[in-house]
N, CA, C and O atoms as a GROMACS GRO file, in nm:
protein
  264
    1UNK      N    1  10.223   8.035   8.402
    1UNK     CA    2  10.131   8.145   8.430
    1UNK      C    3  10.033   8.165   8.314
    1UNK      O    4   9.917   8.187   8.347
    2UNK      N    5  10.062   8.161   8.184
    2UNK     CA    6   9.977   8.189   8.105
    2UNK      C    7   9.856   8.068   8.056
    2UNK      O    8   9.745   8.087   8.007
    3UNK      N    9   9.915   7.960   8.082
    3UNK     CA   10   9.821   7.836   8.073
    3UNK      C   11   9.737   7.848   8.202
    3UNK      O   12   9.625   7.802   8.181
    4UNK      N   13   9.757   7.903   8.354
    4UNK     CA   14   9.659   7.919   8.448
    4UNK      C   15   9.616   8.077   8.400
    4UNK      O   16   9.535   8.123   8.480
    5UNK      N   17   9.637   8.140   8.329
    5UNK     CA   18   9.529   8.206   8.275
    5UNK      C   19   9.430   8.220   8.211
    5UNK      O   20   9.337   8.299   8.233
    6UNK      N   21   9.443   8.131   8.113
    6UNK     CA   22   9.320   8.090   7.976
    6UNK      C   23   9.177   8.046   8.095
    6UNK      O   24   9.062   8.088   8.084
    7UNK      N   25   9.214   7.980   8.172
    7UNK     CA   26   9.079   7.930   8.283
    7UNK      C   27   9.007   8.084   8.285
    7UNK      O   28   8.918   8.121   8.209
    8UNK      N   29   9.049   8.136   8.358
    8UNK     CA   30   9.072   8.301   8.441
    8UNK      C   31   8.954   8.376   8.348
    8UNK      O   32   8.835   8.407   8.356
    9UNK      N   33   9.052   8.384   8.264
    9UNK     CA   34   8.982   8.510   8.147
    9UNK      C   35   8.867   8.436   8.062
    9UNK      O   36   8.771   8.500   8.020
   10UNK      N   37   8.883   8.293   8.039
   10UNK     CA   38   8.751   8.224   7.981
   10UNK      C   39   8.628   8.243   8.063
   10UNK      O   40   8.517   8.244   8.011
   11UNK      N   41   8.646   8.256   8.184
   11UNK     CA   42   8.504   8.232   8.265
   11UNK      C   43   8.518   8.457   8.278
   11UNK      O   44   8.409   8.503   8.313
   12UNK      N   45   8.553   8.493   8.271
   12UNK     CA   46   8.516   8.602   8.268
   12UNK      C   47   8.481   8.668   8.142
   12UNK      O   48   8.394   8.755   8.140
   13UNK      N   49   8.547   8.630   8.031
   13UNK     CA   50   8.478   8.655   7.899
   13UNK      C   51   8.341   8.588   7.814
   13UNK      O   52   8.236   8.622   7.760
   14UNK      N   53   8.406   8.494   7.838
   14UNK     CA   54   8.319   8.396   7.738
   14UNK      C   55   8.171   8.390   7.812
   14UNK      O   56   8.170   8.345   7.927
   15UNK      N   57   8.070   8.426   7.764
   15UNK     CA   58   7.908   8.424   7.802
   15UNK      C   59   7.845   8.273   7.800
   15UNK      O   60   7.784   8.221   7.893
   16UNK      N   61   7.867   8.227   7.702
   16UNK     CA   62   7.783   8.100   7.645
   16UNK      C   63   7.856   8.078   7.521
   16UNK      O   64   7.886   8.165   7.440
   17UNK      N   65   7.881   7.956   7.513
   17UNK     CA   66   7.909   7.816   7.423
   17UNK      C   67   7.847   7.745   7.323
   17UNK      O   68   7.800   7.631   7.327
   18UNK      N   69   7.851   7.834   7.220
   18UNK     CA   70   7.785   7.745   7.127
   18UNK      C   71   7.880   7.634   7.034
   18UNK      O   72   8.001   7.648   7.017
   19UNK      N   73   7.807   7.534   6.985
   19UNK     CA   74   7.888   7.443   6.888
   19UNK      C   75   7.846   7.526   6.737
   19UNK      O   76   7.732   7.558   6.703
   20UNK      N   77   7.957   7.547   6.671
   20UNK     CA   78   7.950   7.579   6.501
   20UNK      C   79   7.960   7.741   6.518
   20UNK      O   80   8.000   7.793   6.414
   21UNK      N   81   7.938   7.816   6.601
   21UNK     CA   82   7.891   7.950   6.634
   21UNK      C   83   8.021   8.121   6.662
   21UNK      O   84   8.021   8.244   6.658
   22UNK      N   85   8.128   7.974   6.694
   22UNK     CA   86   8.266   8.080   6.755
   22UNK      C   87   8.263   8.142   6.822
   22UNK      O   88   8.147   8.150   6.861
   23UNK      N   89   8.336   8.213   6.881
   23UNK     CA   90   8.356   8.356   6.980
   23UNK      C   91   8.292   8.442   6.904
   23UNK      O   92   8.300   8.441   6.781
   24UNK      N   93   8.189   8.565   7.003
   24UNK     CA   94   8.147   8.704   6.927
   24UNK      C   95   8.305   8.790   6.986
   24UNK      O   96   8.390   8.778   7.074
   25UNK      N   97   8.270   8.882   6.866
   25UNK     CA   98   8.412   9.008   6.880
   25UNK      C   99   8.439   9.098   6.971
   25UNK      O  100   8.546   9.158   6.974
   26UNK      N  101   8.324   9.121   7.072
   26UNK     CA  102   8.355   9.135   7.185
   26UNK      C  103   8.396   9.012   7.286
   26UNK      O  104   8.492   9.052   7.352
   27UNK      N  105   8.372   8.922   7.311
   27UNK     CA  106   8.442   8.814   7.343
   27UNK      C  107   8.608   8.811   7.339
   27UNK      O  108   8.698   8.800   7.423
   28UNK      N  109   8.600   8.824   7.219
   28UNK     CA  110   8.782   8.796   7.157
   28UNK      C  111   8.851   8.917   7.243
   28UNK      O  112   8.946   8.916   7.321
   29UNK      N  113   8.785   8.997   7.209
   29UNK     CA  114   8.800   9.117   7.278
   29UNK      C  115   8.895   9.135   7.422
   29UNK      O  116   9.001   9.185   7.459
   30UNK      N  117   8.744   9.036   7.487
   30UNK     CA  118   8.811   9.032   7.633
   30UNK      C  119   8.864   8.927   7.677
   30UNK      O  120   8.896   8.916   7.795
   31UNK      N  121   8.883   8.827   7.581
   31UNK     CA  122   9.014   8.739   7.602
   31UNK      C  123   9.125   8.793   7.578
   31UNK      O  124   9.209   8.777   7.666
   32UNK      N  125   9.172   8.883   7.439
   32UNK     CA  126   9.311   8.924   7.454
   32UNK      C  127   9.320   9.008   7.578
   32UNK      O  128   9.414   9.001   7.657
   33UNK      N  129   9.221   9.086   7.592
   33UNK     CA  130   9.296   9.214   7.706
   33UNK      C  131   9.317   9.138   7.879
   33UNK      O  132   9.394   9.144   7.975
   34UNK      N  133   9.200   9.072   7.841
   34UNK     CA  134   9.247   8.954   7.981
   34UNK      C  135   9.386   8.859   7.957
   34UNK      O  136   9.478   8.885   8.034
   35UNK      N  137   9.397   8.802   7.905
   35UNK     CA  138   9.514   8.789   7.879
   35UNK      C  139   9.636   8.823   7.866
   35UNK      O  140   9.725   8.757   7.919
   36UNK      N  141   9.663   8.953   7.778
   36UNK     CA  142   9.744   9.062   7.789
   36UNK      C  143   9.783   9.136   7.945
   36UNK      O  144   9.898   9.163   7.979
   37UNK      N  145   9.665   9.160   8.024
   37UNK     CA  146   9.696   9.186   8.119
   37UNK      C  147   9.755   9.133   8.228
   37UNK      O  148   9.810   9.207   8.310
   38UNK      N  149   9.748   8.943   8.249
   38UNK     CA  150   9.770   8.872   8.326
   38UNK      C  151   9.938   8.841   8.319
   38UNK      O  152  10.017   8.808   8.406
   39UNK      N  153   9.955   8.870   8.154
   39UNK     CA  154  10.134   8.811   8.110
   39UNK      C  155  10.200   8.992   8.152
   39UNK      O  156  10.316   8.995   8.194
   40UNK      N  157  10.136   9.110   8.140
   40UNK     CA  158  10.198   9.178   8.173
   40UNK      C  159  10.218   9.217   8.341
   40UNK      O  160  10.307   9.272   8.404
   41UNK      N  161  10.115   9.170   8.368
   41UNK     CA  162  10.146   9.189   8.550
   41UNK      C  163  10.240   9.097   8.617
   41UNK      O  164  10.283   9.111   8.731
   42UNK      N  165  10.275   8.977   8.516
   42UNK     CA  166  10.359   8.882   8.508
   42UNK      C  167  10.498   8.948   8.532
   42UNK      O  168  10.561   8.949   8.638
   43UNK      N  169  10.537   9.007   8.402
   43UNK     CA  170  10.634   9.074   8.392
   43UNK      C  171  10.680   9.169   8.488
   43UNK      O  172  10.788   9.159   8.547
   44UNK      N  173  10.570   9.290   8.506
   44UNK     CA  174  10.596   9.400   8.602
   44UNK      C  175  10.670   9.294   8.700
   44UNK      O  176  10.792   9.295   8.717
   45UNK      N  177  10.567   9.186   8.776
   45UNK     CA  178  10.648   9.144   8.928
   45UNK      C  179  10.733   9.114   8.917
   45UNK      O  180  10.809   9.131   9.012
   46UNK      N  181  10.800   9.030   8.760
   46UNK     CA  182  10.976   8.985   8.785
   46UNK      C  183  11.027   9.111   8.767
   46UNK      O  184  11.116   9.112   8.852
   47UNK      N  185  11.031   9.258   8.694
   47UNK     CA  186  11.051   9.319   8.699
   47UNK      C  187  11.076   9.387   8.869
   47UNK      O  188  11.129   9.494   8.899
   48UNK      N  189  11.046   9.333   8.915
   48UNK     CA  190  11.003   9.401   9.083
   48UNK      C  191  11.086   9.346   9.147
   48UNK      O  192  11.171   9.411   9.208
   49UNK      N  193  11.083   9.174   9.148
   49UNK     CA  194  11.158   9.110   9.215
   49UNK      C  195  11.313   9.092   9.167
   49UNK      O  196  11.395   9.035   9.238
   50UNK      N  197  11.350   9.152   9.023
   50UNK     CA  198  11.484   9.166   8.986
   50UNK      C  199  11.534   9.282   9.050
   50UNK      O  200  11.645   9.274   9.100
   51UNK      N  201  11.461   9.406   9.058
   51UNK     CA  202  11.500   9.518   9.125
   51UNK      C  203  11.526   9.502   9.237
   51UNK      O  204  11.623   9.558   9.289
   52UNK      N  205  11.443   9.422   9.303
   52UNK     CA  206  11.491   9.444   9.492
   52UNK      C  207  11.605   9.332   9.521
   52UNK      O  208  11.634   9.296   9.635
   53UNK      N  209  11.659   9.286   9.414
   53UNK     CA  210  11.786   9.129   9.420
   53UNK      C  211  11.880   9.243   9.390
   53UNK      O  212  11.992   9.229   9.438
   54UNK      N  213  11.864   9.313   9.346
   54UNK     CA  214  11.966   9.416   9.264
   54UNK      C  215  12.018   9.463   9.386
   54UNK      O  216  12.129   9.431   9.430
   55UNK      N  217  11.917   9.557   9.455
   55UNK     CA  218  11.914   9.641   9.570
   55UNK      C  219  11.970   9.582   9.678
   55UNK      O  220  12.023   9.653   9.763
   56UNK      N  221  11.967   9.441   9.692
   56UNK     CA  222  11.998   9.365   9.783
   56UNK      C  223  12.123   9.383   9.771
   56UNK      O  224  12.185   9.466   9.838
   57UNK      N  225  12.174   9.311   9.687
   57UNK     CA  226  12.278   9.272   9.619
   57UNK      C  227  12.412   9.405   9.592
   57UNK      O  228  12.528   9.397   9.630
   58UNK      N  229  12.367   9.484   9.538
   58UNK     CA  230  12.444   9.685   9.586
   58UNK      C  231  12.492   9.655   9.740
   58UNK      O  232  12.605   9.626   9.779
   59UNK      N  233  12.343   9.677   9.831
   59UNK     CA  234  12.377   9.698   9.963
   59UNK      C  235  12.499   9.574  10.057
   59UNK      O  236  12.582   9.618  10.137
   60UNK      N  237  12.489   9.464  10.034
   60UNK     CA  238  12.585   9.371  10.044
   60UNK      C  239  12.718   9.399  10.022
   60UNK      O  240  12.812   9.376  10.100
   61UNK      N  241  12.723   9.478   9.854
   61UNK     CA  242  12.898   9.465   9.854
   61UNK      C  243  12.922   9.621   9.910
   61UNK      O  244  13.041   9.650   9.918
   62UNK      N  245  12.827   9.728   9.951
   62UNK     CA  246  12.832   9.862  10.021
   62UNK      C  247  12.925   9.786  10.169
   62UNK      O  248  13.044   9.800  10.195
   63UNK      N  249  12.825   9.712  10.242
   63UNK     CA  250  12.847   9.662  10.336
   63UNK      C  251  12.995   9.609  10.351
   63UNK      O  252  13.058   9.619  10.456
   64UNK      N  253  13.052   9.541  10.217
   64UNK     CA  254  13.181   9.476  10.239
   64UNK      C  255  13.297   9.562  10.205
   64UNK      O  256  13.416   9.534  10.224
   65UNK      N  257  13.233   9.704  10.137
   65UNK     CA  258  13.390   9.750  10.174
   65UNK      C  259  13.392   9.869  10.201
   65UNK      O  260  13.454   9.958  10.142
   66UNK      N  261  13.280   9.884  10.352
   66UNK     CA  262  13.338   9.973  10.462
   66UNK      C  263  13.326   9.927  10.545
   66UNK      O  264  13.365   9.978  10.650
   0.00000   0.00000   0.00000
């Protein structure tokens, strides 16, 4: 996930390409927060999808002993 992000957030941050010139600091800017945001929405969903295995998983052994 985070290597198909760098694409993502490069074409939405980055303006123009210079050689010798670097990223401007707004740039950097909106690569970390693009970034940051993509690994944390990451998280939230396993966060999401551990909860409802959980839920699953409760209701199953509810099920087995009544």
């Amino acid at each position: 996930m985070e290597i198909g992000s760098v694409p993502v957030c490069f074409d939405e941050c980055i303006q123009e390409v210079e050689t010798g010139s670097g990223l401007t600091s707004d740039e950097k800017n909106c690569m970390r927060e693009c970034y940051l945001k993509r690994v944390s929405s990451r998280e939230d969903f396993g966060l999401l999808m551990t909860q409802m295995q959980v839920k699953s998983t409760m209701k199953a052994w509810k099920d087995t002993f009544t």
